[in-house]
FIKOLZA-1660 file (N, C-alpha, C; in steps of 0.1 Angstrom, whole numbers, plus 5000, padded with zeros to 4 digits):
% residues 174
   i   px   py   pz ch aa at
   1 5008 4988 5000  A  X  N
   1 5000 5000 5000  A  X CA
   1 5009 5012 5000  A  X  C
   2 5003 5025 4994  A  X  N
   2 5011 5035 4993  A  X CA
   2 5017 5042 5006  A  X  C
   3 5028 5047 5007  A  X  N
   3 5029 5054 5021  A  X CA
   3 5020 5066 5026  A  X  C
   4 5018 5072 5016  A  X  N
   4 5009 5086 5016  A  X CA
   4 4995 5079 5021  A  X  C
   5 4988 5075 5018  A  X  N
   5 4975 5071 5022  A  X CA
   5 4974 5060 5034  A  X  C
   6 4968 5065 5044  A  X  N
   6 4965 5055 5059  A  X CA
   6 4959 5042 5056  A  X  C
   7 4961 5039 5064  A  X  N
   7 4958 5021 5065  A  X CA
   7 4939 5026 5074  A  X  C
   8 4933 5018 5070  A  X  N
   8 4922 5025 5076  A  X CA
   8 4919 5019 5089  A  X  C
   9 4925 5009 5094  A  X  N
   9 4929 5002 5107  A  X CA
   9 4933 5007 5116  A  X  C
  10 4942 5018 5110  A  X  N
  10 4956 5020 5117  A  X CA
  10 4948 5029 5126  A  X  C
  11 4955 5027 5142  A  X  N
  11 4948 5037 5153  A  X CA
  11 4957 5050 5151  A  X  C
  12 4964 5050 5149  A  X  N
  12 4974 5062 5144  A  X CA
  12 4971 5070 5131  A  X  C
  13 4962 5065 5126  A  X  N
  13 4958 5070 5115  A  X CA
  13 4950 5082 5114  A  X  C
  14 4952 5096 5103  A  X  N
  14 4946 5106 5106  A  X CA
  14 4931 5104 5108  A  X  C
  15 4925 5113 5105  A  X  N
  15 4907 5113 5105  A  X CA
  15 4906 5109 5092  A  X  C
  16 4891 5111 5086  A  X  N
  16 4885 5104 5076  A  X CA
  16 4890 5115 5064  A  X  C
  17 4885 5125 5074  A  X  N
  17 4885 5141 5058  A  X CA
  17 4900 5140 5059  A  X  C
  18 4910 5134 5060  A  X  N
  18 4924 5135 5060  A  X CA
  18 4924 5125 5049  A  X  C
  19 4920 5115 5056  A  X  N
  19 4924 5103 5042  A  X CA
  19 4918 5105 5034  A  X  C
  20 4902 5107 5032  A  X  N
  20 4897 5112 5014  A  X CA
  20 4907 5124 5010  A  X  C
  21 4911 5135 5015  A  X  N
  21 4920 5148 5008  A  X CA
  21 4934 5137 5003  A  X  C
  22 4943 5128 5011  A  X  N
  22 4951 5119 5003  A  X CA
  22 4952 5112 4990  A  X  C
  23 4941 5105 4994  A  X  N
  23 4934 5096 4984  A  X CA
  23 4936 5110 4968  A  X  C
  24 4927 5119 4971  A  X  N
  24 4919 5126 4960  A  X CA
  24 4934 5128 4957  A  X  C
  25 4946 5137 4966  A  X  N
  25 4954 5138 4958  A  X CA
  25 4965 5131 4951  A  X  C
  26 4965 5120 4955  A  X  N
  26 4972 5108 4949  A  X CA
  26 4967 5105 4932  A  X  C
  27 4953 5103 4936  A  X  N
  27 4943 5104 4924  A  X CA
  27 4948 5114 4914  A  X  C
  28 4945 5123 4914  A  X  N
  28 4942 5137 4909  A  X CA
  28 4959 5144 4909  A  X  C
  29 4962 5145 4919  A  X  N
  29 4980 5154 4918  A  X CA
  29 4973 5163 4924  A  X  C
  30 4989 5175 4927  A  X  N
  30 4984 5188 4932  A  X CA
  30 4975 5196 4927  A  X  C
  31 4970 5204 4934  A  X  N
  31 4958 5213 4932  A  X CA
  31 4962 5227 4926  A  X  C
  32 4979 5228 4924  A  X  N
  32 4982 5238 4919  A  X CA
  32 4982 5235 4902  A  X  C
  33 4988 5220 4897  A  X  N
  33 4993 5219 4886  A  X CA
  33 4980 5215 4881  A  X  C
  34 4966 5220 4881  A  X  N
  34 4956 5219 4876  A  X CA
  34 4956 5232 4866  A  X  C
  35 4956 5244 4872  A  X  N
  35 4956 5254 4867  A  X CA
  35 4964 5255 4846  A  X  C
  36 4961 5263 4839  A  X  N
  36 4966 5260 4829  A  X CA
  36 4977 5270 4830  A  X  C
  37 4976 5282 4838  A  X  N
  37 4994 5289 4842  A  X CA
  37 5007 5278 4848  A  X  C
  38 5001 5267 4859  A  X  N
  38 5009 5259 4863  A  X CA
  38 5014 5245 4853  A  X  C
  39 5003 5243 4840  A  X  N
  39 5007 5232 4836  A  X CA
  39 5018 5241 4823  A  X  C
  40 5021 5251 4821  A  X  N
  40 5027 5260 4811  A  X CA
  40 5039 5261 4818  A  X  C
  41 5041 5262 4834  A  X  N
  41 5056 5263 4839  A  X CA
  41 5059 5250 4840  A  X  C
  42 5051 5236 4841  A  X  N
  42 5057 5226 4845  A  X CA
  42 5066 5223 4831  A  X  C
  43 5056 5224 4820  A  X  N
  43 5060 5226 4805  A  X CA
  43 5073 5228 4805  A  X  C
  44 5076 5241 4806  A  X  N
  44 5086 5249 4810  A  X CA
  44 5100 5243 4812  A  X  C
  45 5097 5237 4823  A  X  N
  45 5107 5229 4833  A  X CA
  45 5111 5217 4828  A  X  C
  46 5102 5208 4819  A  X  N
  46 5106 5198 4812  A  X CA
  46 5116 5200 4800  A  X  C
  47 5111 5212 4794  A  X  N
  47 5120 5219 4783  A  X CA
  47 5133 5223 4784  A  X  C
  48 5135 5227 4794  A  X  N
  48 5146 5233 4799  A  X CA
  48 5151 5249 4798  A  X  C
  49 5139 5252 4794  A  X  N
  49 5142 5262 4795  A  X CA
  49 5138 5275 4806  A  X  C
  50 5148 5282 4804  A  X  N
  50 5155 5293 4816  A  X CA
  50 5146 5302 4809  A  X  C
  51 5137 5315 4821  A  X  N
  51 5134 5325 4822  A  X CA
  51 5141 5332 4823  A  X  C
  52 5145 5341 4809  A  X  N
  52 5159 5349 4808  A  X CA
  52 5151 5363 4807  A  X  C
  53 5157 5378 4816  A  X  N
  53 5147 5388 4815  A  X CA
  53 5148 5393 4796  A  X  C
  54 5155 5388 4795  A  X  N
  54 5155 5400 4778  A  X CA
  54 5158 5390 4769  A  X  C
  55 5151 5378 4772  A  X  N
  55 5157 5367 4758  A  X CA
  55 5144 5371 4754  A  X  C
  56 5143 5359 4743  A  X  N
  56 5131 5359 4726  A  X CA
  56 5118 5356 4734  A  X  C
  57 5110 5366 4727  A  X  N
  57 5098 5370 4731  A  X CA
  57 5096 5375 4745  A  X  C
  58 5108 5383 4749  A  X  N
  58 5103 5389 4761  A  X CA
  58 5112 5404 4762  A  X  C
  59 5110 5408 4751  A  X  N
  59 5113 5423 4750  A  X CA
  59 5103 5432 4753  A  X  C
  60 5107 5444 4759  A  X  N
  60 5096 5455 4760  A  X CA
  60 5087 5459 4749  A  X  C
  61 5077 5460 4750  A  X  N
  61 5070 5466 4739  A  X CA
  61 5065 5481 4739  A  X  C
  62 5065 5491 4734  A  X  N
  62 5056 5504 4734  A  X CA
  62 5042 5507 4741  A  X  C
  63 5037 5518 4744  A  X  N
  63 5025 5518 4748  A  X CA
  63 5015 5517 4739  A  X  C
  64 5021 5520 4728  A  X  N
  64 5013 5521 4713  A  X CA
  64 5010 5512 4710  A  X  C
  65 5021 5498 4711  A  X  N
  65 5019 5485 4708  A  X CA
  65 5006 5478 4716  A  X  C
  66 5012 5483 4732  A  X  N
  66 5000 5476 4741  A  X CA
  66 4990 5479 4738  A  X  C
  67 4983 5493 4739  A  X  N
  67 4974 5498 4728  A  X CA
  67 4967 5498 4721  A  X  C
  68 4973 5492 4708  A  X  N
  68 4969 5489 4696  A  X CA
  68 4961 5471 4700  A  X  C
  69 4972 5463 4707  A  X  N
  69 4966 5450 4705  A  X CA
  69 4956 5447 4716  A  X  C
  70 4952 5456 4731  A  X  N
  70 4944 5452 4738  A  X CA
  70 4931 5459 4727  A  X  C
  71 4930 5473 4719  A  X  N
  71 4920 5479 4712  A  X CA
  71 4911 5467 4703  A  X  C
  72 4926 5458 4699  A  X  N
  72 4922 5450 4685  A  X CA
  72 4915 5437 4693  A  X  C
  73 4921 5431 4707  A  X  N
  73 4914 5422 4716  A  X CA
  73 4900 5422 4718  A  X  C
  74 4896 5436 4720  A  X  N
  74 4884 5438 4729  A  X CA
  74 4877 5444 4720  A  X  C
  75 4879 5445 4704  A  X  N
  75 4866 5446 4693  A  X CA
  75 4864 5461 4693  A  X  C
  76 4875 5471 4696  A  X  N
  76 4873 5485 4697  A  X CA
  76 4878 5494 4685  A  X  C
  77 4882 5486 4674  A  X  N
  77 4889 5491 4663  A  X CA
  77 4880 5500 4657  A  X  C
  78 4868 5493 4655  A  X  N
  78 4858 5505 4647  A  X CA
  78 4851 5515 4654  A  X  C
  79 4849 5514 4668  A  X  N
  79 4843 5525 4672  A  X CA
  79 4851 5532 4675  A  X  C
  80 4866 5526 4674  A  X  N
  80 4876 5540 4675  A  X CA
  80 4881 5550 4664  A  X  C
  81 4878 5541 4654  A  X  N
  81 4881 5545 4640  A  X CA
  81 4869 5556 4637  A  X  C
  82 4856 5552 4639  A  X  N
  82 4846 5563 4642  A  X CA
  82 4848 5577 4647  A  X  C
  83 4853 5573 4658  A  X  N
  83 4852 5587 4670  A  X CA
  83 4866 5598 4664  A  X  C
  84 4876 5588 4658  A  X  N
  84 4884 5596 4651  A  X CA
  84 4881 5603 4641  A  X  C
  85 4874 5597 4634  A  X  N
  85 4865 5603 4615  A  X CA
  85 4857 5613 4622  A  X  C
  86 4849 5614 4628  A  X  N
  86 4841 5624 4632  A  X CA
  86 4853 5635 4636  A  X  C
  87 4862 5638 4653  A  X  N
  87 4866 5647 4652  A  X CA
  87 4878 5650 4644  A  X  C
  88 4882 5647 4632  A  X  N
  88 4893 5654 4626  A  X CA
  88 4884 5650 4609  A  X  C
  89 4872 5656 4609  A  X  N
  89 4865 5659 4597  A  X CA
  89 4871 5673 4591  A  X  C
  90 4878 5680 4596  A  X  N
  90 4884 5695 4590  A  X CA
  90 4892 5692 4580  A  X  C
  91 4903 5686 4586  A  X  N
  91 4913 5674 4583  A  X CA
  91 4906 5668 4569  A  X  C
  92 4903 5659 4567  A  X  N
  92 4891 5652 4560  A  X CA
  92 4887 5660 4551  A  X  C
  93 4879 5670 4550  A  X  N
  93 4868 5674 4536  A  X CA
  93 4876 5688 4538  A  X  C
  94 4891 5694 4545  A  X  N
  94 4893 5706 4545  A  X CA
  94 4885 5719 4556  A  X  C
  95 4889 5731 4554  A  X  N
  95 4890 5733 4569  A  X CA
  95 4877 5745 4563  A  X  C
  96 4875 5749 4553  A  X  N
  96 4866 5760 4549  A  X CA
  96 4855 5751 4547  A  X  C
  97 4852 5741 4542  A  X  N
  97 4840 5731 4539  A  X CA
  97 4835 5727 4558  A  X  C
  98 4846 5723 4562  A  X  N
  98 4845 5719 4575  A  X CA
  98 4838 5733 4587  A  X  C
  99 4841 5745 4580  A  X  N
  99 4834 5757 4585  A  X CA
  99 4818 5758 4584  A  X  C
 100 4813 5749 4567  A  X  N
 100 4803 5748 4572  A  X CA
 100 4798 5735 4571  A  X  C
 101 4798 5727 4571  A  X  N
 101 4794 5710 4574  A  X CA
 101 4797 5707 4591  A  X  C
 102 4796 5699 4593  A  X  N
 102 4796 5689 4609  A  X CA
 102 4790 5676 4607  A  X  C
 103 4796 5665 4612  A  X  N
 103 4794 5654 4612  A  X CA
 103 4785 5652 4624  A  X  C
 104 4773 5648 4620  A  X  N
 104 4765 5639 4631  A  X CA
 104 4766 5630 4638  A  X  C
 105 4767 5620 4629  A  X  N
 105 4768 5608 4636  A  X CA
 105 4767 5595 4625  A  X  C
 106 4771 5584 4628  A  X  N
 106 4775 5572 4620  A  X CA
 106 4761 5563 4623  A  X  C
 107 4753 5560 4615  A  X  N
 107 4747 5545 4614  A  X CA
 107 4744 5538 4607  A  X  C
 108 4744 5527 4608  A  X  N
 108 4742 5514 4597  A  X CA
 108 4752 5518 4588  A  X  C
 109 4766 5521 4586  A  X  N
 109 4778 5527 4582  A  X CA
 109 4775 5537 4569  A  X  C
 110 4763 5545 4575  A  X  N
 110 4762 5557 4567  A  X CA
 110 4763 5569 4577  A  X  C
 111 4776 5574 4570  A  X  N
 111 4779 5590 4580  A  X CA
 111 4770 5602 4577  A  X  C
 112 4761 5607 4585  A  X  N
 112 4756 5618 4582  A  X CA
 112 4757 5631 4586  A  X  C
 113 4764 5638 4575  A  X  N
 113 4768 5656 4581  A  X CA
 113 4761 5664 4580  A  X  C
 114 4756 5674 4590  A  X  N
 114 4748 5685 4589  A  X CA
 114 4753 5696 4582  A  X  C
 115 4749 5702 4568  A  X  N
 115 4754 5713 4560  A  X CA
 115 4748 5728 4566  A  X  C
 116 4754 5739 4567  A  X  N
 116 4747 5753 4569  A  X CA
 116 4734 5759 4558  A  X  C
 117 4737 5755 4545  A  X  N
 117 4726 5755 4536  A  X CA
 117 4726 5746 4524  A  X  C
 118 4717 5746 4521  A  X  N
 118 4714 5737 4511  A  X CA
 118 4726 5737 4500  A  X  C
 119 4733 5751 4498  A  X  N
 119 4744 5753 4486  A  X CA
 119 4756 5746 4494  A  X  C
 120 4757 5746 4504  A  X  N
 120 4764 5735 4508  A  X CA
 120 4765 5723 4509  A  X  C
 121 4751 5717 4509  A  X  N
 121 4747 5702 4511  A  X CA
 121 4752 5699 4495  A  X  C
 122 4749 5707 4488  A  X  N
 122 4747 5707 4474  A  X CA
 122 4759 5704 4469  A  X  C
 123 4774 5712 4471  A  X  N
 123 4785 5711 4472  A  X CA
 123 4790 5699 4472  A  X  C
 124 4786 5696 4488  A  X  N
 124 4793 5684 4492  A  X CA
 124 4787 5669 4485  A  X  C
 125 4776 5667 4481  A  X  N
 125 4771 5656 4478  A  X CA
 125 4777 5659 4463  A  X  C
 126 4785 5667 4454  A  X  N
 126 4789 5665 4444  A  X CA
 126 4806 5662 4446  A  X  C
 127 4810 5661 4460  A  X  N
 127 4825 5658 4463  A  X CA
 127 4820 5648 4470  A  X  C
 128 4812 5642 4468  A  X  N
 128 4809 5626 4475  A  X CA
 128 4817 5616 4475  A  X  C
 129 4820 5616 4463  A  X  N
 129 4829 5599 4459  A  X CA
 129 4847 5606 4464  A  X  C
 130 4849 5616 4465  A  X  N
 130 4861 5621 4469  A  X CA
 130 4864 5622 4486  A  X  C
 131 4852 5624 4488  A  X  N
 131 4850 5622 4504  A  X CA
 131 4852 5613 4508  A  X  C
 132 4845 5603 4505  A  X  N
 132 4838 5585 4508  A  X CA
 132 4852 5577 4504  A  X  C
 133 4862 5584 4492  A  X  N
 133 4874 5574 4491  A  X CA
 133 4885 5580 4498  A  X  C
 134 4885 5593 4505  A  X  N
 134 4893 5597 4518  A  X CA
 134 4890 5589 4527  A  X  C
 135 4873 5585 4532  A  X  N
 135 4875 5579 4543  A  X CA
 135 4879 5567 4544  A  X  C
 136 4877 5556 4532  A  X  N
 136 4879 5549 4528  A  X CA
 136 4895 5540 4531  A  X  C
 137 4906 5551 4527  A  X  N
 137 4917 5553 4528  A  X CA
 137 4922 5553 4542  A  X  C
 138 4918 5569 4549  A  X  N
 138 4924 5566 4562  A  X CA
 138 4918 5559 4573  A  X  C
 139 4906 5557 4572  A  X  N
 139 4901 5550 4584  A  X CA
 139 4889 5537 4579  A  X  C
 140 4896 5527 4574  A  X  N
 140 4891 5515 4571  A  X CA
 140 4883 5507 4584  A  X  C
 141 4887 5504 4594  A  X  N
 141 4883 5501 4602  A  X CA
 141 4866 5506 4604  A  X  C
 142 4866 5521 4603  A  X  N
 142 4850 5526 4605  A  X CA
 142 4836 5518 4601  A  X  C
 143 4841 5516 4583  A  X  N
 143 4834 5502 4579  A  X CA
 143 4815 5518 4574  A  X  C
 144 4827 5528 4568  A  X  N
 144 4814 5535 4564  A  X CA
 144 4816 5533 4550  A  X  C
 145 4801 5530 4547  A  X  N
 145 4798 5529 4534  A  X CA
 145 4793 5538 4522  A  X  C
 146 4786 5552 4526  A  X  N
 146 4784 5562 4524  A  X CA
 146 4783 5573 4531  A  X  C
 147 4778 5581 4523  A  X  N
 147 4778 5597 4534  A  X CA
 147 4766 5601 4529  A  X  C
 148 4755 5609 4538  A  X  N
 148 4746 5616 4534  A  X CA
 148 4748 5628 4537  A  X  C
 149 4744 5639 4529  A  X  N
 149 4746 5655 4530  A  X CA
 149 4733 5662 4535  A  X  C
 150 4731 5663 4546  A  X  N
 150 4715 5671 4553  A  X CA
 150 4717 5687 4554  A  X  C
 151 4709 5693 4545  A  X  N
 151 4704 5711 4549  A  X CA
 151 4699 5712 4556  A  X  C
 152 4699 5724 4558  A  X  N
 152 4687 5729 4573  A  X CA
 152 4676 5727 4568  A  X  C
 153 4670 5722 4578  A  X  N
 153 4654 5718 4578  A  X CA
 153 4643 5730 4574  A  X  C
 154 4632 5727 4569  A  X  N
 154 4626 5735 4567  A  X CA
 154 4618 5741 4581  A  X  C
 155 4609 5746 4586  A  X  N
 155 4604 5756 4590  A  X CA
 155 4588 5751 4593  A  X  C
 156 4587 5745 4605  A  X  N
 156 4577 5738 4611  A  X CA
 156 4567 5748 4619  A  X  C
 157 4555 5745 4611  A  X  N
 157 4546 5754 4615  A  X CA
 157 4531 5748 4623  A  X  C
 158 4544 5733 4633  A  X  N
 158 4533 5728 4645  A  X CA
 158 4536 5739 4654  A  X  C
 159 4527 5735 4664  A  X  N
 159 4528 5745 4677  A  X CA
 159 4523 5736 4688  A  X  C
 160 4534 5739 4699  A  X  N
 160 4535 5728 4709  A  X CA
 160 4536 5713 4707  A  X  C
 161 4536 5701 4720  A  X  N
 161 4542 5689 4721  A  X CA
 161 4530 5679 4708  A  X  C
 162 4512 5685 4709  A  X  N
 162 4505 5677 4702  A  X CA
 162 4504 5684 4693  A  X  C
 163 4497 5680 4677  A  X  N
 163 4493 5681 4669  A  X CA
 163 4489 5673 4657  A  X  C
 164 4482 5676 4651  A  X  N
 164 4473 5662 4639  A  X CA
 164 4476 5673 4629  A  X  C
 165 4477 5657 4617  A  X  N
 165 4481 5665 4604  A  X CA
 165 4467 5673 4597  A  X  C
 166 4472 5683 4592  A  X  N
 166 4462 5692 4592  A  X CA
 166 4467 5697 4569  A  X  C
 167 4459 5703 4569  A  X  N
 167 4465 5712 4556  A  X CA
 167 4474 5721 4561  A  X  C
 168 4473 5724 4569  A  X  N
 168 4491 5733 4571  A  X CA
 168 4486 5750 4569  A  X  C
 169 4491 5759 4574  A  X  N
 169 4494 5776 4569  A  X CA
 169 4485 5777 4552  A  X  C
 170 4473 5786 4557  A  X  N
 170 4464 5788 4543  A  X CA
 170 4460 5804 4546  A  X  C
 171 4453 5808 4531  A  X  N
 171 4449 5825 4538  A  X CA
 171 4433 5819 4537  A  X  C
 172 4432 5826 4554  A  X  N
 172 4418 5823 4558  A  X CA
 172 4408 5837 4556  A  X  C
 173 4415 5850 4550  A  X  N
 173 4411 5861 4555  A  X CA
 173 4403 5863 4536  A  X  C
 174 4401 5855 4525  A  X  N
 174 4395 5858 4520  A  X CA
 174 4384 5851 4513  A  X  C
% end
């Protein structure tokens, strides 16, 4: 019989919850080398190889590096690529256009920019395909597929939170 495990006779022998914790670990092994960190150093150890601070694959990396690959881990590439396209749109479509345009907001990977008037919306939807292959270029990740060009809105003549559609503003005075 093993030395590690008690004779169950034996008056010298530990308690019960002693001998089953034996037993299980004789069975099973340590409770450390279960872990998949501990079966990677035991690895290790059979290899022979030495934790050297500055040998192969254990060079410092940049913060840019760390960075870039926890961004790319955790599925952040495109809403980062977003939030960049939006603020450096000056950059992008230029800085006088950008005086009167502003990016809204991105969905279903159509970007939509608010123009100051319509001769701007007008402008810009004719520098469309020049636009759309800038963003194309620098910020792939985004995953925008077009751009819509929005004027100022026309001139709403509800009044207050309710209202039912009606014929709208008529001359009642003749």
């Amino acid at each position: 019989m093993n030395d590690n495990v008690p004779n169950p006779g034996d008056l010298n022998a530990p308690s019960e919850h002693v001998a089953v914790y034996l037993r299980f670990r004789q069975i099973f092994g340590e409770a450390g080398s279960r872990t998949a960190d501990a079966r990677k150093r035991s690895e290790k150890k059979k290899e022979g190889g030495a934790s050297v601070p500055y040998g192969i694959g254990r060079d410092p990396h940049g913060i840019e590096d760390v960075l870039a690959g926890l961004t790319q881990k955790l599925g952040w590439n495109s809403s980062l690529a977003r939030a960049d396209l939006l603020s450096s749109w000056a950059e992008l479509a230029g800085d006088e256009t950008a005086e009167h345009s502003t990016p809204v907001g991105i969905e279903d990977g159509v970007l939509t920019v608010h123009c100051d008037s319509t001769a701007w919306a007008t402008q810009l939807r004719l520098m469309r395909g020049y636009i759309t292959t800038q963003i194309a270029q620098r910020y792939p990740d985004a995953g925008i597929q077009s751009v819509k060009f929005d004027g100022p809105n026309a001139p709403s003549w509800k009044r207050g939170p309710r209202s039912i559609p009606g014929r709208g503003p008529r001359d009642t005075y003749g």
